[in-house]
C-alpha positions in Angstrom: 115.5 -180.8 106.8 113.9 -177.7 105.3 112.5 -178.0 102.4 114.8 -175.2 99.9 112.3 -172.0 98.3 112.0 -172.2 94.8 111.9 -168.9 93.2 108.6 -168.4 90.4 110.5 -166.5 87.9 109.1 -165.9 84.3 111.0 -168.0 81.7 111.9 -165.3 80.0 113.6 -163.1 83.5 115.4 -166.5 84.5 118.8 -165.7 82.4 118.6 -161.5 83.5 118.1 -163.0 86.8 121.0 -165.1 86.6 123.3 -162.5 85.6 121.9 -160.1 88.3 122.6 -162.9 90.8 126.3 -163.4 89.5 127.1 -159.7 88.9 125.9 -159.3 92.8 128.3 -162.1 94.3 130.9 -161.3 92.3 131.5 -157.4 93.1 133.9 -155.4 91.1 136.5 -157.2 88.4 139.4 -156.2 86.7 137.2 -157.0 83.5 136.1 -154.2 80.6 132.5 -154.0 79.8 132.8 -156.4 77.2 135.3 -159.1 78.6 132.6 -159.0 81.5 129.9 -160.1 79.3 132.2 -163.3 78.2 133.1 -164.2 81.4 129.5 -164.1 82.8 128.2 -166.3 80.4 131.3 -168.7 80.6 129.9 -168.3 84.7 126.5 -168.7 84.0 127.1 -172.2 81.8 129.1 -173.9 84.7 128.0 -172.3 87.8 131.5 -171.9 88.7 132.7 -168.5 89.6 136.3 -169.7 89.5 136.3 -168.3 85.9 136.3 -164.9 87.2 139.8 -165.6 88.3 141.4 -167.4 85.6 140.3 -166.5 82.2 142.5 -164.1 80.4 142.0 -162.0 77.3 144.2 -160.5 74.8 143.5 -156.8 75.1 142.4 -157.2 71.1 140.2 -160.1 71.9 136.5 -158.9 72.0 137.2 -156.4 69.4 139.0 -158.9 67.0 136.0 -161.7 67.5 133.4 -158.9 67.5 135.1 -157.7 63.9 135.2 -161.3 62.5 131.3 -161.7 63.3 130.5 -158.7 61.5 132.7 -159.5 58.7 130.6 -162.9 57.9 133.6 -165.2 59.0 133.1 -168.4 60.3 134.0 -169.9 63.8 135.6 -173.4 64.0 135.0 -175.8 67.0 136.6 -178.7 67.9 133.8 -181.2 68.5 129.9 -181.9 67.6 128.9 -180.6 71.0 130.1 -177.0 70.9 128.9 -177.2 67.0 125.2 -177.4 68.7 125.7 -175.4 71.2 126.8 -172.5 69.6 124.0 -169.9 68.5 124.0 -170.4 65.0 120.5 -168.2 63.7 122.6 -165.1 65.2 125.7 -166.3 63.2 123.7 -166.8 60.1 122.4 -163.0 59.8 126.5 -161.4 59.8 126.8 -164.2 56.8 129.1 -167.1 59.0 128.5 -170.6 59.9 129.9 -172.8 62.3 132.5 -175.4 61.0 133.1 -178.7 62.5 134.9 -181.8 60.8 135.7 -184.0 63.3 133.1 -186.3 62.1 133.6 -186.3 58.4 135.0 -189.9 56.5 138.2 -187.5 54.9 138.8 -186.8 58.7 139.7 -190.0 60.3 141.4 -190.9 56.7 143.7 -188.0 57.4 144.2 -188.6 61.0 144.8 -192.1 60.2 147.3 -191.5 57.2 149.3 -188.5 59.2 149.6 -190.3 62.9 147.3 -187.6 63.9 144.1 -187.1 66.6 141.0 -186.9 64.6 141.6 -182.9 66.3 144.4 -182.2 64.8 143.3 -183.2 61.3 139.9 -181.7 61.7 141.7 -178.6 62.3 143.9 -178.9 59.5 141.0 -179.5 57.1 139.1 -176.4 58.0 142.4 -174.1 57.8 140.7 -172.3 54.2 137.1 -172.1 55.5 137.2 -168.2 56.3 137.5 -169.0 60.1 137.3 -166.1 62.5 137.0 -167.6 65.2 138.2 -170.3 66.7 136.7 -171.6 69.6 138.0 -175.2 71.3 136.9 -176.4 75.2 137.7 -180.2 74.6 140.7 -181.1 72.6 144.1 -179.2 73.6 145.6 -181.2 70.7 142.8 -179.2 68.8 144.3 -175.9 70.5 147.9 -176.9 69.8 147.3 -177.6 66.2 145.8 -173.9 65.8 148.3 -172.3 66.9 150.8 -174.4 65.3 149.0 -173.5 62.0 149.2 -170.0 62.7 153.1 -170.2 63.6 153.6 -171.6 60.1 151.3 -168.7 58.5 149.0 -171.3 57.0 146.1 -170.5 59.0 145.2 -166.7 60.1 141.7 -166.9 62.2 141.0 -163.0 64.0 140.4 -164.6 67.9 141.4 -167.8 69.2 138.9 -168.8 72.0 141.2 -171.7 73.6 139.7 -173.3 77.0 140.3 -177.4 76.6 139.5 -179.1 80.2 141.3 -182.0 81.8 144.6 -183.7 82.6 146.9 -184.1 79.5 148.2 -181.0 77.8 145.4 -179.0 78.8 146.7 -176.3 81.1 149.5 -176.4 79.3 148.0 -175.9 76.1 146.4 -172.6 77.5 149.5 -171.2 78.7 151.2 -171.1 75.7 147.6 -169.5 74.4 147.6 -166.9 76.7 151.8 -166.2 75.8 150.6 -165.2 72.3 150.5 -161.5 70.4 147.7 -162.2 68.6 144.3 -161.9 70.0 142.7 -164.6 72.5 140.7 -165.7 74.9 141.6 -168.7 77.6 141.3 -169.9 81.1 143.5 -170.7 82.7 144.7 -174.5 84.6 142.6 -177.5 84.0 139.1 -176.4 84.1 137.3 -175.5 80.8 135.2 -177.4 78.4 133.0 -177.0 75.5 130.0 -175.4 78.0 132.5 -172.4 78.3 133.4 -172.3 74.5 130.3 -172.0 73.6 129.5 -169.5 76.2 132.4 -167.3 75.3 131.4 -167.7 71.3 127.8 -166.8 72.4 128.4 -164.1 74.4 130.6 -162.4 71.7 127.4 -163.1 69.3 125.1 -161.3 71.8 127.4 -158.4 71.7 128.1 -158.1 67.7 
């Protein structure tokens, strides 16, 4: 078996090489500028170029999350992970933070009080922090909760980044997402996960 070349890439070139590589296998898209440079990263997390076919943006998207940067807002995630994931230095200069309470003692009391996933009361929790952004890759419960907040006009975040992977709910929870007037960004069937939330919060970062 022959042995595979390794490329010697500077560390700094290896993500501009990355992209180079992606933007060359994938060819032309339907995507803007800007929804390009979401996608790409959401590609460049995973490896998986399948996202160039399913996500879907609300044609306010980019400019709503790019708005609620710049405006200092916070951006809520669904679990630890994305909460480390998520650049938070570059989030710090517009004035926002990044908001996660799944973990928190007054979490499970309220999930356990209420019938509800630790999700859904996390989310419910965090619906006066000045949230701009929501961004949720595991959880659809998480997703479903959002956007039941926002039907009942108790919760008013600018962008709803809504990708939840797996089995239960999850596609589903997406479709409803991308059925929505107000702006978001999803992908859509059962991939997703909190690599590609992050990349799509990051991304948006990158351009703000």
């Amino acid at each position: 078996m022959k042995r595979p070349r390794i490329q010697k890439i500077a560390p700094r070139e290896i993500e501009a090489e990355s992209f180079r590589i992606i933007e060359q296998e994938l060819g032309p898209t339907p995507f803007s500028r800007q929804e390009f440079a979401v996608v790409r990263r959401c590609i460049h997390a995973t490896g998986d170029f399948s996202f160039a076919e399913t996500m879907r943006f609300h044609p306010r998207a980019v400019e709503a999350g790019l708005a609620a940067i710049r405006a200092g807002k916070n951006v809520l995630v669904d679990v630890n992970m994305a909460a480390s994931g998520i650049s938070a230095g570059i989030l710090a200069r517009f004035g926002g933070r990044v908001i996660c309470r799944i973990g928190e003692p007054g979490t499970a009391e309220m999930a356990r009080a209420g019938n509800l996933t630790r999700s859904e009361a996390a989310f419910a929790r965090a619906a006066g922090d000045d949230i701009g952004i929501v961004a949720v890759g595991n959880a659809p419960t998480a997703l479903l909760k959002a956007m039941a907040m926002i039907d009942e006009g108790v919760f008013a975040p600018d962008l709803v980044i809504g990708v939840p992977v797996g089995f239960v709910n999850a596609a589903e929870s997406k479709e409803i997402l991308a059925m929505q007037e107000y702006p978001f960004v999803t992908a859509l069937g059962r991939k997703g996960g909190t690599p590609v939330a992050v990349a799509a919060v990051n991304a948006l970062l990158r351009l703000a």
